[in-house]
C-alpha positions as CSV (number, residue, x, y, z in Angstrom):
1,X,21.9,3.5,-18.2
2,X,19.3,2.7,-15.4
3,X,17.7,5.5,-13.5
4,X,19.1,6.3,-9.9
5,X,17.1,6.5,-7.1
6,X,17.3,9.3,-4.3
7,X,15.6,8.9,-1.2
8,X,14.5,12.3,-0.2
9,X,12.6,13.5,3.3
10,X,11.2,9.6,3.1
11,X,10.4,9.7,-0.1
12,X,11.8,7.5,-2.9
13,X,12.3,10.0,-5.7
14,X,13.1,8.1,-9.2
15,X,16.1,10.2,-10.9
16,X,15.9,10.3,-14.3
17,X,19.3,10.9,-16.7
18,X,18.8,15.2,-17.9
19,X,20.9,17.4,-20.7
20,X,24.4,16.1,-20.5
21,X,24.0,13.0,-18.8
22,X,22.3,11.6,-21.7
23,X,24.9,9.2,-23.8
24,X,22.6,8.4,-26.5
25,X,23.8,9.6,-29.9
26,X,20.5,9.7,-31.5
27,X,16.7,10.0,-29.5
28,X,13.3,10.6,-30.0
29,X,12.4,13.9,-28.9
30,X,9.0,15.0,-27.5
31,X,8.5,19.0,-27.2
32,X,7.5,20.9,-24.8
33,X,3.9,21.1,-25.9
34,X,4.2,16.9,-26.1
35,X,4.6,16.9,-30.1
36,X,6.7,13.9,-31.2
37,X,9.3,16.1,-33.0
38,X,10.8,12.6,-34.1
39,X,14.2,11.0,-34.0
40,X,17.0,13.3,-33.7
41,X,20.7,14.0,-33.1
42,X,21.5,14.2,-29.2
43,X,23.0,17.8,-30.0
44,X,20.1,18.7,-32.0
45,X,18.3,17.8,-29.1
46,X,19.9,19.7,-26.6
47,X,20.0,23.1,-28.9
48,X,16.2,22.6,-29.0
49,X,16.0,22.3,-24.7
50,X,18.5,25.5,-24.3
51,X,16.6,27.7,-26.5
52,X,13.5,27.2,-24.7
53,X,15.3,27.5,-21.2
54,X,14.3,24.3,-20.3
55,X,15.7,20.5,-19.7
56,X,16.2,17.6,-21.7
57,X,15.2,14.5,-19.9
58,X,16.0,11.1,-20.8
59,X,12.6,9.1,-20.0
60,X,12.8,5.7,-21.6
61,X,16.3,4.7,-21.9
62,X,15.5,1.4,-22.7
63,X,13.8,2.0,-25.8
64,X,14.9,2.1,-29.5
65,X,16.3,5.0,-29.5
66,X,15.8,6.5,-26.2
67,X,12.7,8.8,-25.9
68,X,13.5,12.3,-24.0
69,X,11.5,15.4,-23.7
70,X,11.8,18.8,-23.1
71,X,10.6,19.9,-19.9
72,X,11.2,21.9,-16.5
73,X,12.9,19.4,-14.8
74,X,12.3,21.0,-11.4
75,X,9.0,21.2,-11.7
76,X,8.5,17.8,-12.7
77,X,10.1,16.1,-9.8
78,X,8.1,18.4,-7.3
79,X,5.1,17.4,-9.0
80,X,6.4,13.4,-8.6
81,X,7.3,14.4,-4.8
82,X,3.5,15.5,-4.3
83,X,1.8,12.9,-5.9
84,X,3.9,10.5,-3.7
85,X,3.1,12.3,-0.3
86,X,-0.5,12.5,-1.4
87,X,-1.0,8.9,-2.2
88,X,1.0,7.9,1.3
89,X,-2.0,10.3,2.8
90,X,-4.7,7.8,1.2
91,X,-3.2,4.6,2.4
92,X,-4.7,3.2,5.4
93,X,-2.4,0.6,7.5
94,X,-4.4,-1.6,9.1
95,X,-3.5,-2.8,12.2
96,X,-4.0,-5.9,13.8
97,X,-5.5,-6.3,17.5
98,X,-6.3,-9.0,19.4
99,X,-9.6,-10.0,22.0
100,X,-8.5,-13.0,24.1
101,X,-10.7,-15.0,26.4
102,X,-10.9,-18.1,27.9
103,X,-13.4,-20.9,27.7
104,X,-14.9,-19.9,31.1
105,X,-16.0,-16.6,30.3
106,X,-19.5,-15.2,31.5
107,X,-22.0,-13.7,28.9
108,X,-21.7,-10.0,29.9
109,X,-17.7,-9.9,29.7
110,X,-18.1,-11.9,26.4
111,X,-20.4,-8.8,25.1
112,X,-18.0,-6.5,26.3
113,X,-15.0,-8.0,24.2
114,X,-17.5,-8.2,21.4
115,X,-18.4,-4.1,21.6
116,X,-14.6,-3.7,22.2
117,X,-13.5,-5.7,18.6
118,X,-16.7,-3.5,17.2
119,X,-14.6,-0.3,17.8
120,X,-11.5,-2.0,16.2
121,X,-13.5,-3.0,13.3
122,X,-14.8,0.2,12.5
123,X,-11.3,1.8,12.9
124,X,-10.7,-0.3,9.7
125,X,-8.4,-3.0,11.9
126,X,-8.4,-6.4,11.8
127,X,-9.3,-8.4,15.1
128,X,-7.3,-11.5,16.0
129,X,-9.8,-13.3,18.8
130,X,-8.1,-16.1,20.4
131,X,-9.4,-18.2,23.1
132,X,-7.1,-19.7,25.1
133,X,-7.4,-23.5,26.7
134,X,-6.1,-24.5,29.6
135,X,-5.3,-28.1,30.9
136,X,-8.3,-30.7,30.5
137,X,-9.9,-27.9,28.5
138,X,-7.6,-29.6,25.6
139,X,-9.5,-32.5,25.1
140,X,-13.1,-30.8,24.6
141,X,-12.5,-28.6,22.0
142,X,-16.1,-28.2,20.4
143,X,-17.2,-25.9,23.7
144,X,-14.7,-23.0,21.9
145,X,-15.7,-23.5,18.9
146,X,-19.4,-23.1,19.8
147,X,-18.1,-19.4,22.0
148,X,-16.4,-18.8,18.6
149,X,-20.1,-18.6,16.7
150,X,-21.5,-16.8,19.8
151,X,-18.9,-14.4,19.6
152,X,-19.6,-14.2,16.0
153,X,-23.3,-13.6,16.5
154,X,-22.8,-11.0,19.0
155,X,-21.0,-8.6,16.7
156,X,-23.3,-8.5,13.3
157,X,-22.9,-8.4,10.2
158,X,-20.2,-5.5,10.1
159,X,-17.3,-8.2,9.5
160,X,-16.5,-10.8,7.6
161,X,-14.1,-13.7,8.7
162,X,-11.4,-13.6,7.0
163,X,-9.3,-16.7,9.0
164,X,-11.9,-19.3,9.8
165,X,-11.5,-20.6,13.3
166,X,-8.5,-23.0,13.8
167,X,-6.6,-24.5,16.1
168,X,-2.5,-23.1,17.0
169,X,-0.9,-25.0,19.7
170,X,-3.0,-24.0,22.7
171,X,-5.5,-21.6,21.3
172,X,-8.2,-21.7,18.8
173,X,-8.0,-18.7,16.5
174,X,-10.0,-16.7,14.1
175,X,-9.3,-13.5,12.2
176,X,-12.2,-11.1,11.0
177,X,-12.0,-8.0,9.0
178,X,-14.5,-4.7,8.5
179,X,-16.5,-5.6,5.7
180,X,-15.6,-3.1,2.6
181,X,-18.8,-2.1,1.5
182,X,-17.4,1.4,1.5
183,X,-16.0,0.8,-1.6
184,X,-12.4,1.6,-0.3
């Protein structure tokens, strides 16, 4: 006696066992007001649910006995389907973009990939920068990380790093993140 699922415009909708679905033989019934009425026969039940025109829903089947309640089944998933769609509105999916730049870079273009991963930061992204070496450039690798803290310095304090900077095969990689100070 699990509940079913139904997938429904994109929405995962949980279905929950109503009227004569329900194999239990004895439950405990909440009423329509949400008075625990108490443990009762399944039929008993069900009288109760058609003479107020409404359902009988099966809400923890699990438990000892199952608890159901009288309600406007309807209603209830179309509430459920709202909340859902409303708290998919509230999510924010970060993305992840990336700045790249080699060792030889000049200051101004290195300010301009700095204003550019300002914008992405305060979209709410996260900025992968990623400096790429090339040949002999392998064997110095303190010059990249010094760019690194330049880079760093040129965008403020409107970050934080959230993947200090690190080597990965050819590159030397760091992540940062918009600082939450929002409260988000």
């Amino acid at each position: 006696m699990c509940p079913l699922f139904l997938i429904y415009g994109g929405i995962l909708i949980k279905d929950l066992r109503i009227n004569d679905e329900i194999r239990a033989k004895q439950v405990r019934l909440i009423d329509e007001n949400g008075n625990q009425v108490g443990i009762v026969d399944l039929n008993r039940a069900l009288d109760m649910a058609y003479d107020s025109k409404l359902d009988l829903v099966l809400m923890s089947p699990k438990a000892k006995p199952p608890v159901t309640r009288i309600m406007d089944y309807g209603k209830f998933k179309y509430d459920q389907e709202k909340k859902e769609k409303e708290n998919r509105k509230k999510q924010k999916n970060a993305q992840l973009k990336e700045t790249r730049f080699s060792l030889n870079i000049e200051d101004n273009d290195l300010q301009t990939k700095a204003n550019q991963s300002m914008k992405f930061l305060n979209n709410g992204d996260k900025v992968k920068v990623s400096i790429r070496f090339r040949g002999r450039e392998l064997g110095r690798k303190e010059p990249g990380y010094e760019l690194m803290d330049k880079f760093k310095t040129m965008l403020g304090d409107s970050y934080k790093v959230s993947k200090k900077p690190k080597m990965e095969g050819r590159s030397l990689v760091m992540f940062i993140e918009p600082n939450d100070e929002k409260g988000e």
